[in-house]
N, C-alpha and C positions, 0 to 999 in steps of 0.2 A: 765415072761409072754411073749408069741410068739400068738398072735393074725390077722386073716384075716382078714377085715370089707369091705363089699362092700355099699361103700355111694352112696347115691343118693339125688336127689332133684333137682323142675327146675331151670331153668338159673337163676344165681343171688342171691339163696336164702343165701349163705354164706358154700358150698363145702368146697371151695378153706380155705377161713379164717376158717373154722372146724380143718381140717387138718393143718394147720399152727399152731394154738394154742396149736391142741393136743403136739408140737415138745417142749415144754414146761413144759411138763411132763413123755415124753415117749420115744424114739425113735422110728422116724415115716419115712417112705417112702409112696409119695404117686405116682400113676398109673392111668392114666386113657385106658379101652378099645380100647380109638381112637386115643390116642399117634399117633402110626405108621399111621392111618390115615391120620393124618394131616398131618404128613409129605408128605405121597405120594398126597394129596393135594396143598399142597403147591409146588410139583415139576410139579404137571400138571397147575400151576396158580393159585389156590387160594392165597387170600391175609393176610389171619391169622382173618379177620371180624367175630365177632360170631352174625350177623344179621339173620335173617329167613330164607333168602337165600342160603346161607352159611350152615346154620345147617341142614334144609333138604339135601345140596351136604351131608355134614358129614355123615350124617345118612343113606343114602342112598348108599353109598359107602361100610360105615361099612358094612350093608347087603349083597350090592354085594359079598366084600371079604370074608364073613361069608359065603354064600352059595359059593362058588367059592371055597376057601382052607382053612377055618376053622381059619384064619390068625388070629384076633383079641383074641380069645382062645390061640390060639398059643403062642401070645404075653404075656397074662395073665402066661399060664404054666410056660415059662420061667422066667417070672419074680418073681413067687411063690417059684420054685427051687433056684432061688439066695436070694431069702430072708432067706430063711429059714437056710441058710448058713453063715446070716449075724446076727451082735450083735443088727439088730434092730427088736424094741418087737413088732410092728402093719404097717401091710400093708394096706393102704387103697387102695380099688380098684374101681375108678369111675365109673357104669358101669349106663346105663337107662335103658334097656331091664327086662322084667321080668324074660322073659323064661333064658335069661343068666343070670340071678343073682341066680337063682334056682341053676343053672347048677354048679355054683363058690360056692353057700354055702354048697349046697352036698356034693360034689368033695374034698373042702379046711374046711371042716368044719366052715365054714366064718360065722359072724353073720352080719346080716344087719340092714344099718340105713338110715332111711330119714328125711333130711333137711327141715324143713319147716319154711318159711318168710310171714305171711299174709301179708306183705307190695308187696309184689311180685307177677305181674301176672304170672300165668302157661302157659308157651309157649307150644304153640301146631301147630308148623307151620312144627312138620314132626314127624314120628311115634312112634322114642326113646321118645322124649320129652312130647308127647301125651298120653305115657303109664306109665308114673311116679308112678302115683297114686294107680297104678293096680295091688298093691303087698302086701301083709301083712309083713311088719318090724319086725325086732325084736326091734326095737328101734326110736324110735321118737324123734328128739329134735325140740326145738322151737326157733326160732333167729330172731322174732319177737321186739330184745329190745336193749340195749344199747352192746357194743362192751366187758363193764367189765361183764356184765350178760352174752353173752356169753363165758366169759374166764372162768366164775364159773361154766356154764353148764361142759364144755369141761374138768374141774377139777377132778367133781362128774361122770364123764362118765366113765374119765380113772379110777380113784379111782374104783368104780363099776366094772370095766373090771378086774383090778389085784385082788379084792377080790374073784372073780369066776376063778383065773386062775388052779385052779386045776384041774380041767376037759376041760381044753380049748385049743385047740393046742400045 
């Protein structure tokens, strides 16, 4: 199985801990769009804060360098060509944008998922984050509940994904 997924979901709902679990079952690298962001944030002064303030710079930036030189794509392509060269089965690719998440499951034949935490407000303090919701997934999970509930979601996901890998990347 050699699978794309581009996750999403707002701040906090459990990204980061999705991706970690699935390493428990699959071999997993995960990516996010803003990587290199941060970096070149953090050489002009940012503090690594993921507060409101802070996430509009991000996002805002990302834009910039997206209209400017297609960078964050850039950084994606590269990174899809070394996976695919690599013995790991699932690339997660964090991205918030819809029109780029389009663009990534086209392209990579990627399937898409969103994280969702009713315990968690939806951060809307800049336009990635704002637009979360404004995509049709292929896939929903809910992590609404205990940390072992989510280990059995992320069980039955991977499980699900190698059952379908014959038409799958």
């Amino acid at each position: 199985m050699k699978q794309i997924i581009v996750i999403n979901g707002s701040a906090g709902v459990g990204k980061d801990t999705f991706c970690s679990l699935a390493k428990n079952y699959a071999q997993v690298i995960s990516i996010s769009s803003v990587d290199e962001i941060k970096q070149i944030a953090k050489w002009i002064g940012w503090n690594g804060l993921k507060d409101d303030k802070s996430r509009k710079f991000l996002s805002d930036l990302k834009m910039l360098l997206t209209e400017y030189n297609n960078a964050p794509a850039k950084y994606i392509d590269k990174n899809v060509k070394q996976f695919q060269n690599m013995a790991a089965e699932i690339l997660f690719i964090h991205v918030r944008e819809p029109k780029e998440i389009d663009i990534i499951k086209k392209k990579y034949n990627a399937i898409t998922v969103l994280v969702n935490n009713k315990n968690v407000k939806q951060n809307r303090s800049n336009a990635a984050d704002a637009n979360v919701h404004h995509y049709v997934y292929d896939y929903y999970i809910d992590n609404d509940g205990t940390i072992e509930e989510l280990k059995e979601t992320v069980r039955k996901f991977i499980t699900k994904l190698r059952g379908k890998s014959n038409g799958v990347n």
